[in-house]
N, C-alpha and C positions, 0 to 999 in steps of 0.2 A: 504494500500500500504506500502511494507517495503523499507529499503533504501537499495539495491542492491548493495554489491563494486565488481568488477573483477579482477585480478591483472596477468599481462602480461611481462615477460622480452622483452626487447627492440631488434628487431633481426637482425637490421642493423646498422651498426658505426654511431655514431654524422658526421654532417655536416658542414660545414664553409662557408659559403658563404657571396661575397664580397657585399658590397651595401654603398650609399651614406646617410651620418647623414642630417636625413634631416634640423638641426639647425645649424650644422659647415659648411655643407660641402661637409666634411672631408670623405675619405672612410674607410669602419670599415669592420668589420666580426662580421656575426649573426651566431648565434650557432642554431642549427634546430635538430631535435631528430626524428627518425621515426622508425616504426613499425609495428605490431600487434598491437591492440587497441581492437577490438574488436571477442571473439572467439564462432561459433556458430556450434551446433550441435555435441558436445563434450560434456563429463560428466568434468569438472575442478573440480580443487584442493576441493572448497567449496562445492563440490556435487549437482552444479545445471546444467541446462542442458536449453542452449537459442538455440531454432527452428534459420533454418537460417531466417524465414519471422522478426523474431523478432528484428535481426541483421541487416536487409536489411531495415527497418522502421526506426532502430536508425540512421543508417547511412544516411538514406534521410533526418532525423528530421535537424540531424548537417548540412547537407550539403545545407539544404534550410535556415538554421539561418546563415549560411555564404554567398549564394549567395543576400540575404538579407541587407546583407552591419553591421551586427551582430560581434562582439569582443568576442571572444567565450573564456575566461580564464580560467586557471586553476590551482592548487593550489599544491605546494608543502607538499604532504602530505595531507588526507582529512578528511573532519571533519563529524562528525555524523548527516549530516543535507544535504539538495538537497542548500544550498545557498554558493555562493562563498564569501570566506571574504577577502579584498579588500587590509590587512595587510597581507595576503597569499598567494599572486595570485605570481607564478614563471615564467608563460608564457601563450600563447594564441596557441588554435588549426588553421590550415592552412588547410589542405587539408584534405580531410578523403574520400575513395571511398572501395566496396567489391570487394576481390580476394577471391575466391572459397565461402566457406560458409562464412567468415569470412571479418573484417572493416580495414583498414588500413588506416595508416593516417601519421599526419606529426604537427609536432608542432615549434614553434620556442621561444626560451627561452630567457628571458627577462635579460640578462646578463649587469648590471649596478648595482649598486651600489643604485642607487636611486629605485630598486625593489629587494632588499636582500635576498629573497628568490630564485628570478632567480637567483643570482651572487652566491648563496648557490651551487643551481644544477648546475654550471659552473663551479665551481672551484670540486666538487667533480667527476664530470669529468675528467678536464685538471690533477685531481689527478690519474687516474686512477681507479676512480669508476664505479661499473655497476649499472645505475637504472635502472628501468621500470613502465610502466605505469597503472594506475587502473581508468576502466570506474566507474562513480558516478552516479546511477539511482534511481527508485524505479519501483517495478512489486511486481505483485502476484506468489507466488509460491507453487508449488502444493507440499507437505509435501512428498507423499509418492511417486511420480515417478521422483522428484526434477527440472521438468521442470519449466520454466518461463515464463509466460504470461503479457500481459497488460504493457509493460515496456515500460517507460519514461526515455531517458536519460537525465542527466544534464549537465556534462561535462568527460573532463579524465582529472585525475591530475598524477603528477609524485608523484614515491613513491620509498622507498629505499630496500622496502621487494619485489621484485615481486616474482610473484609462479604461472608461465604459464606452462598448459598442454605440451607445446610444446618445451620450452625451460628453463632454470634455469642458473641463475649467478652464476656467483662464490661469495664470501663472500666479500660484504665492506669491513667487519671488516679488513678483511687482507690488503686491498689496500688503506687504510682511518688511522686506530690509528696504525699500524703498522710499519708507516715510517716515518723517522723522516719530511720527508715534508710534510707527513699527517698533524703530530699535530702540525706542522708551519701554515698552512692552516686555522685548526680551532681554532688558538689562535688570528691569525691575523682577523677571522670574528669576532669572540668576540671581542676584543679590537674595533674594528672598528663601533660596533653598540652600545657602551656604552654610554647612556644618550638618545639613539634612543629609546623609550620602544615600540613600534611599532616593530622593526626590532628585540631586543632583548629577545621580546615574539617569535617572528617567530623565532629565531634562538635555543632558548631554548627547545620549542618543540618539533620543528625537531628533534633536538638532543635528547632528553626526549623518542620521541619513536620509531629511531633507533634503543638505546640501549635496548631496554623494547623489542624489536623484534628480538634481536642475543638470549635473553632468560638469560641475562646475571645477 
C-alpha cells in the first residue's frame, strides 16, 4: 500500500461563525474552511484516477468515524506517514458528504494560540492567503492506467500548494512576503513561539516547505 496525497484548492470563502467559549462564556468566532476534499473520476495533476465507488467509501469511512463520536484532525501540512502528529494538528474535519462524483466537506480551524499551527492557517488567511486542502490515504495503484484501488483514507490536512483539476490559487507568495503586513505576521509568529520548540518546529516547517514549493 502506498501513501496516497491529493491536493485541492478550496472553492468556497472561509467562514465565521458565532458560538459560545465553552470555558469563559464568552462568544467568539470559529473560523470553518470548506470545499472540494475529495475529486473522483478525473485524471489530477498526479496522474491518478479514483472511481467515484472509491470516493463514495472514503466518504462513508469519514462520515461513520464522525457519526461515531470520532475527533477526526488534521494537520497543517502532511507528513510522509498515514499518523497525525499531535504538534501539527491545525484543525478537525466536521462534515464531509458527495456532490456528483466527488466528497465535500467542511473543517473548522483550530484558531488559538494554544494550537499554532491552527493560529498559522488563520492568520494566513485574515492575511489574504489562498490555501487548500490534500486528502492523506494509502491504495494500490495501477502503474499503467493510473487508476486507484483498495484506498484507505486517513484524514485531509491543509496545505499551502494546492493543485486541483478544477481550480488553482493565485500565488501566496504575492499575498504573504509581499506586504509589509505579511512579514508583520510572520515575525510576530516567530517571536511569539520562541522557547515553545513544539510550536517553533511547526512553525519552521511550515515555513521550510512553503518556500521549497514557490521553487524558490
Amino acid at each position: 500500500m502506498a501513501l496516497l496525497k491529493e491536493t485541492y484548492a478550496f472553492t468556497e470563502k472561509p467562514l465565521f461563525e458565532e458560538a459560545i467559549d465553552p470555558i469563559t462564556g464568552q462568544k467568539k468566532k470559529n473560523l470553518y474552511l470548506q470545499g472540494l476534499f475529495l475529486q473522483g473520476e478525473v485524471e489530477n495533476r498526479n496522474g491518478r484516477i479514483y472511481p467515484r465507488r472509491i470516493i463514495e467509501q472514503a466518504v462513508k469511512d469519514l462520515q461513520d468515524r464522525l457519526a461515531a463520536g470520532e475527533t477526526i484532525y488534521g494537520e497543517l501540512e502532511h507528513p510522509e506517514s498515514m499518523m497525525v502528529g499531535a504538534d501539527r494538528i491545525s484543525h478537525m474535519i466536521t462534515e464531509i458528504h458527495m456532490e456528483g462524483n466527488d466528497g465535500y466537506g467542511k473543517l473548522k480551524v483550530f484558531d488559538t494560540p494554544k494550537v499554532p499551527c491552527g493560529e498559522l492557517v488563520a492568520g494566513l488567511i485574515e492575511n489574504g492567503g489562498t490555501l487548500g486542502v490534500s486528502s492523506r490515504g494509502s491504495g494500490e495503484l495501477d502503474d499503467i492506467t493510473g487508476i486507484v484501488k483498495d484506498y484507505q483514507i486517513s484524514t485531509i490536512d491543509i496545505v499551502v500548494t494546492p493543485s486541483a483539476q478544477k481550480a488553482y490559487p493565485k500565488p501566496i507568495f504575492e499575498s504573504i512576503f509581499n506586504t509589509k503586513k505579511g512579514k508583520a505576521l510572520l515575525d510576530v509568529h516567530q517571536a511569539r513561539y520562541e522557547g515553545d520548540n513544539d510550536a517553533v518546529k511547526c512553525f519552521n516547517k511550515v515555513m521550510t516547505d512553503f518556500i521549497k514549493s514557490l521553487g524558490v
